[in-house]
C-alpha positions in Angstrom: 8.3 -6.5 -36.9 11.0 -7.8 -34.3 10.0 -11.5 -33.8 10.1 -13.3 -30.6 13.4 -14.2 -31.4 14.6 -11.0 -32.5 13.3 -9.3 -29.6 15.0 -11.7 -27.0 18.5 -11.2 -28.6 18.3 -7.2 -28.4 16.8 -7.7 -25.0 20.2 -9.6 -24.3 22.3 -7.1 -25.8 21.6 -4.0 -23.5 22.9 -3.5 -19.9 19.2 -2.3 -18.6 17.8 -4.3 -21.3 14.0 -5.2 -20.6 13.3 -1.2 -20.0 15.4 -0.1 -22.8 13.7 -2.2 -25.5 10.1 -2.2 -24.1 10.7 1.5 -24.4 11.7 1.6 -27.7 9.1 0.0 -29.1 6.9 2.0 -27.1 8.1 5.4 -28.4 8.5 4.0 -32.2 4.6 3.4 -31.7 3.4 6.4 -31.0 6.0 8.5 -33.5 4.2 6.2 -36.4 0.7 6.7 -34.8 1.4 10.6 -33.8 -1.3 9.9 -30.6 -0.3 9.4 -27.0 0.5 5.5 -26.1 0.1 3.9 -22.7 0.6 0.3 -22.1 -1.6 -1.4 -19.9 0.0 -5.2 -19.2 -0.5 -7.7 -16.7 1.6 -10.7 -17.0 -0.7 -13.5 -15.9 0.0 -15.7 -18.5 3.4 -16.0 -16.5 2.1 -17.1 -13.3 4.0 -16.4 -10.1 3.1 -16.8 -6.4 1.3 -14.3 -4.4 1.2 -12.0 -7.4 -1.5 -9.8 -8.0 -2.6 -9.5 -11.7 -6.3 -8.5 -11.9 -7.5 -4.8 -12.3 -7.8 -3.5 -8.9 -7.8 0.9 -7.7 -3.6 0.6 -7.5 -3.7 0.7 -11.1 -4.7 3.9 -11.4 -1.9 5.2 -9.7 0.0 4.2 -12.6 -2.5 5.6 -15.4 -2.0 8.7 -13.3 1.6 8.8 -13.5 1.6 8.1 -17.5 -1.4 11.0 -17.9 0.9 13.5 -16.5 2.8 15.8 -19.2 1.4 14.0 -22.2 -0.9 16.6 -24.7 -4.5 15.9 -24.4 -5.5 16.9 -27.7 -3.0 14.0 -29.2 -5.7 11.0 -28.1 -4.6 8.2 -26.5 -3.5 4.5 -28.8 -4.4 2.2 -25.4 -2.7 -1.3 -25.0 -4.5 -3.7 -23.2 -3.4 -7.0 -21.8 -5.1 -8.1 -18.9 -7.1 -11.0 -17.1 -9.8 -8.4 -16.0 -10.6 -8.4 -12.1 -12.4 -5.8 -10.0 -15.9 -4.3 -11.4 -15.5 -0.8 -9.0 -11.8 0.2 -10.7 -12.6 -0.7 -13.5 -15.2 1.6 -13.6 -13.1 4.4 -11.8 -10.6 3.5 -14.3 -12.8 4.0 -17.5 -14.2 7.0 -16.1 -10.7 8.6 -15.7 -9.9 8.1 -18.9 -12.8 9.7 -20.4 -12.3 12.6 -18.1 -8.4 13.0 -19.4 -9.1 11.9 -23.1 -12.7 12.2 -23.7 -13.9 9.8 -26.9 -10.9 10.4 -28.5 -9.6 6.3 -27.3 -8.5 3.8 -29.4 -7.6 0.8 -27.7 -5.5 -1.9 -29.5 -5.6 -5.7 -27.7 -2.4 -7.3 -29.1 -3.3 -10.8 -28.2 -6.3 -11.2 -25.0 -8.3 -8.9 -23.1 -10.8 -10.7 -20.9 -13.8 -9.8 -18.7 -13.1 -6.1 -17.1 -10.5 -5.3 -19.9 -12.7 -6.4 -22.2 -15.0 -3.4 -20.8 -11.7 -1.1 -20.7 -11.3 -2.3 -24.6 -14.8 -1.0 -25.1 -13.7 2.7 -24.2 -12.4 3.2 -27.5 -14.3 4.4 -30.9 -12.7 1.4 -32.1 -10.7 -1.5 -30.9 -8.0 -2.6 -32.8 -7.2 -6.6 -32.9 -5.4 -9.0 -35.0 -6.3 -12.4 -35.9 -5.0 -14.2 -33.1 -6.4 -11.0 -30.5 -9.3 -11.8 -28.6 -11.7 -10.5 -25.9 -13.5 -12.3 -23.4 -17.4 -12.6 -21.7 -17.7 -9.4 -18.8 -18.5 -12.2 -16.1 -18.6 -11.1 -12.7 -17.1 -13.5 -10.2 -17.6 -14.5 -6.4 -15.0 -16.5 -5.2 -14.0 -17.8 -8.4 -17.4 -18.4 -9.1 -19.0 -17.1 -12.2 -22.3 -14.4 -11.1 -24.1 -15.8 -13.7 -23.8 -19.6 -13.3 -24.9 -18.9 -9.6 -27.9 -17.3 -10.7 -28.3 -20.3 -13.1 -27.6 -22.8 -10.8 -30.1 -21.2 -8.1 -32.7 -21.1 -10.9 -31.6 -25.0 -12.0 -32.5 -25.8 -8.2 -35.9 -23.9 -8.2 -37.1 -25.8 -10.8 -36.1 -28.9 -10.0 -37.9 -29.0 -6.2 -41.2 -27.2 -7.9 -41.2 -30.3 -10.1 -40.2 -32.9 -7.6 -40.2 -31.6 -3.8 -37.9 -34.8 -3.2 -34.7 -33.1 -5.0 -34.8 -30.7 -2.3 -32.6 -33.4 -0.6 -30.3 -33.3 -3.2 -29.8 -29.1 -3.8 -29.9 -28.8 0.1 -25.9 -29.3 1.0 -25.1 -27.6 -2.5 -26.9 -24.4 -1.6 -25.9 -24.4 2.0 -22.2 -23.8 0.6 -23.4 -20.4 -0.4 -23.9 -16.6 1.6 -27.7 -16.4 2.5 -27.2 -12.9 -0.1 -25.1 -14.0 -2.4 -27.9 -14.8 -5.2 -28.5 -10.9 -4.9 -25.1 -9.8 -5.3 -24.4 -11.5 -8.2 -27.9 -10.0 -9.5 -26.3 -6.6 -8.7 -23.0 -7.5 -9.9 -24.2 -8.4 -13.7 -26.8 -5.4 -13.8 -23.6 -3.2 -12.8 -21.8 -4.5 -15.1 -23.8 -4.1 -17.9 -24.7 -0.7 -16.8 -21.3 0.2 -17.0 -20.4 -1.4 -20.5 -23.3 0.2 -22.0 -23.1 3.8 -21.0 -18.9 2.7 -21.8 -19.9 2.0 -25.5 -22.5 5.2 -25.9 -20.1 7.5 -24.7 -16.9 6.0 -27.1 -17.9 4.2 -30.1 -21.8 4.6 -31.0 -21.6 7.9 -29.6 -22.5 10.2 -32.6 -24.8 7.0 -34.0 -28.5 7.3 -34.5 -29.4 3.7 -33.0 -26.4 3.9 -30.5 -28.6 3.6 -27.3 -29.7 0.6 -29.2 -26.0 -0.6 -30.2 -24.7 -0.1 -27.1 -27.6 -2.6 -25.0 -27.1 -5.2 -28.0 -23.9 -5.3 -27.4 -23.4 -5.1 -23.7 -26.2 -8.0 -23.6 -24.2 -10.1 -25.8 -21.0 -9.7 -23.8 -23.3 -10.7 -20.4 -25.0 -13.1 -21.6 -24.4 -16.7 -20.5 -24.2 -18.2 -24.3 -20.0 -18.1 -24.0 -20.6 -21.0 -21.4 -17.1 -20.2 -19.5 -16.2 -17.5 -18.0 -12.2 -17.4 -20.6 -14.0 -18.1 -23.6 -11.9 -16.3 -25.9 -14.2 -14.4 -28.4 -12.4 -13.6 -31.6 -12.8 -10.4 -33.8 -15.0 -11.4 -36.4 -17.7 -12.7 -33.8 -17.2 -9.5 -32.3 -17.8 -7.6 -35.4 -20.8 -9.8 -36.5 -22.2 -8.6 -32.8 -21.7 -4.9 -33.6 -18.6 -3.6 -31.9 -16.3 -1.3 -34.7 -13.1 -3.4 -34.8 -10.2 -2.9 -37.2 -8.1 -5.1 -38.6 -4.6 -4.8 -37.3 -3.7 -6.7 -40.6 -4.5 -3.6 -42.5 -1.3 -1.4 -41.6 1.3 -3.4 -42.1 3.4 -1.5 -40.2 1.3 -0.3 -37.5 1.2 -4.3 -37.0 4.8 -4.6 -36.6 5.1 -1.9 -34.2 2.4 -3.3 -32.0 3.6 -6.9 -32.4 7.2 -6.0 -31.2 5.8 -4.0 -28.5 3.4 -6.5 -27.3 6.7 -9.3 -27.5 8.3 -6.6 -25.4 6.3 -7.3 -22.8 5.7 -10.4 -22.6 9.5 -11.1 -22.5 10.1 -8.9 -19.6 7.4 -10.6 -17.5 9.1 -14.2 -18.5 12.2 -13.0 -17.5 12.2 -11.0 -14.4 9.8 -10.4 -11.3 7.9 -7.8 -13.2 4.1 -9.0 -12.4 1.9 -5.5 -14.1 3.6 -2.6 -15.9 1.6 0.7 -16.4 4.2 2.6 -19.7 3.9 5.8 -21.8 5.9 6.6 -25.3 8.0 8.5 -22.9 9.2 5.6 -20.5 7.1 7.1 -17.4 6.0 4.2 -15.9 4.4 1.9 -13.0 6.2 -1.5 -12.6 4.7 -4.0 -9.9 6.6 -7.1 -9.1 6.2 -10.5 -7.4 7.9 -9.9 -3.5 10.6 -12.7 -3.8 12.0 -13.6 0.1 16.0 -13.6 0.0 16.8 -17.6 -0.5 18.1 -19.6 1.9 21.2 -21.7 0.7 20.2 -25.6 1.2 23.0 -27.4 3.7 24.1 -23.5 4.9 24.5 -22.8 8.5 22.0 -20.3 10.1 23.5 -16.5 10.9 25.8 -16.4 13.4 24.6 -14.5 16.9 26.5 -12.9 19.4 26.0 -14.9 22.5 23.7 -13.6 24.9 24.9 -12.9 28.5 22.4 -12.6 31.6 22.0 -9.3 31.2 21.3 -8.9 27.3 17.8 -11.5 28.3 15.1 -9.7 30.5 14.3 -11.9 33.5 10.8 -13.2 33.0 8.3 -13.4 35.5 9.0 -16.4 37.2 12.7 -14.8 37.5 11.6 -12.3 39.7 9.2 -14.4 42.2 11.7 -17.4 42.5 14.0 -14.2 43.2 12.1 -12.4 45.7 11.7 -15.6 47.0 15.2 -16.4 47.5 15.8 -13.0 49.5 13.1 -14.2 51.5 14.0 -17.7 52.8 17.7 -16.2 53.1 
């Protein structure tokens, strides 16, 4: 395995040095794996303004790009990285890929994979992770705003008046804050969700399982559930496992773990290093790169462009030109 370190010299070394190396790990992954590999990294964890990192229908547009040339019958090895973000594309998004690759998914979560990629993680007959990988709870949000800690806090406020009709005082200017439907949304939202995650998991990793309609709501239920108490609780592999989902221990190939690892370091140095903000990547360096929209910067102290002087007739005579002209004509 190339270490952080390792990595960010060779990076140094090359002219087009973040593609070349981010490639090459790329490609050594998939020769040692012999399935088809497509990166899926959002670089969040390297925050920059006005970027856009959550899962959203864009994205596709990349997967779509990757899909194209690549033999079908090889599977797919998928490389998730991502803060989640938008419950409709990542739907679309999970039903393209079973629609290109059927079951035959493995998705691999180097280091975090929260809310809707931990529901893109689930498209695979197994997810491989490594002891410092985690997922995260599939929480809906509003505005930031967990769906289920509404519907708690809604429920909280219920209670509360039935018991003592006084504390309506007190939940009044909290609820007002909130959209008259909102409660109903987030109702929708979660039972989406978990619609979604279940039929995800049936169809992938308990498909040819006895109990897997069983499996599947288990699991989606404990991924939903409101026990995780925040909405980035990072839920490590042998929680996971205890709760039923078939994860592997990237430990266990020693060298599939380096090849991951230097991949995954890959990345992560390109988004540190330049304006790259979500990369979309195959084996065979097709790719998607989205970055951060950076304005040309103004030199502090520098004078402003120069500008041809205007003359009368480069300025169109306004309005009030004209009348004080006519005006003029008039009187004269």
């Amino acid at each position: 395995m190339g270490s952080w370190n390792e990595i960010l010299e060779e990076v140094n070394s090359h002219p087009s040095a973040f593609d070349d190396v981010r490639r090459k790990y790329l490609k050594e992954l998939s020769e040692h794996t012999k399935r088809n590999t497509v990166a899926y990294y959002s670089g969040w964890l390297q925050p920059k303004p006005g970027a856009i990192y959550s899962i959203n229908d864009d994205d596709k547009n990349g997967f779509m790009a990757c899909f194209k040339g690549l033999v079908k019958e090889d599977g797919l090895d998928l490389i998730l990285h991502s803060p989640g973000g938008n419950v409709a594309a990542t739907e679309s998004l999970i039903k393209y890929l079973r629609e290109i690759f059927g079951s035959n998914i493995r998705t691999i979560v180097p280091q975090i994979s929260m809310s809707g990629g931990t529901m893109l993680a689930c498209t695979g007959t197994d997810i491989i992770m490594g002891k410092h990988s985690n997922l995260g709870p599939i929480d809906p949000q509003f505005g930031g705003i967990p769906a289920r800690e509404l519907i708690n806090e809604f429920q909280r406020a219920q209670d509360e008046v039935n018991n003592n009709p006084k504390m309506a005082n007190v939940w009044a200017p909290i609820l007002a804050q909130y959209h008259p439907t909102l409660l109903q949304k987030a109702a929708h939202a979660l039972a989406w969700s978990e619609e979604i995650s279940e039929s995800t998991l049936l169809e992938g990793m308990f498909m040819d399982d006895d109990e897997g309609a069983r499996k599947s709501r288990s699991v989606a239920h404990f991924l939903l559930s409101d026990g995780h108490h925040a909405h980035d609780r990072h839920i490590e592999r042998s929680i996971l496992r205890e709760e039923g989902l078939k994860i592997i221990d990237l430990e266990d190939d020693p060298e599939l773990q380096d090849r991951v690892l230097s991949v995954h370091h890959a990345f992560m140095i390109t988004f540190g290093s330049t304006s790259a903000t979500k990369i979309v990547e195959n084996q065979n360096g097709i790719a998607l790169v989205r970055g951060q929209n950076i304005a040309p910067p103004v030199p502090t102290g520098a004078p402003p462009p120069s500008r041809k002087p205007q003359t009368p007739q480069d300025v169109a005579p306004s309005l009030w030109e004209k009348i004080k002209k006519a005006f003029k004509i008039l009187v004269d």
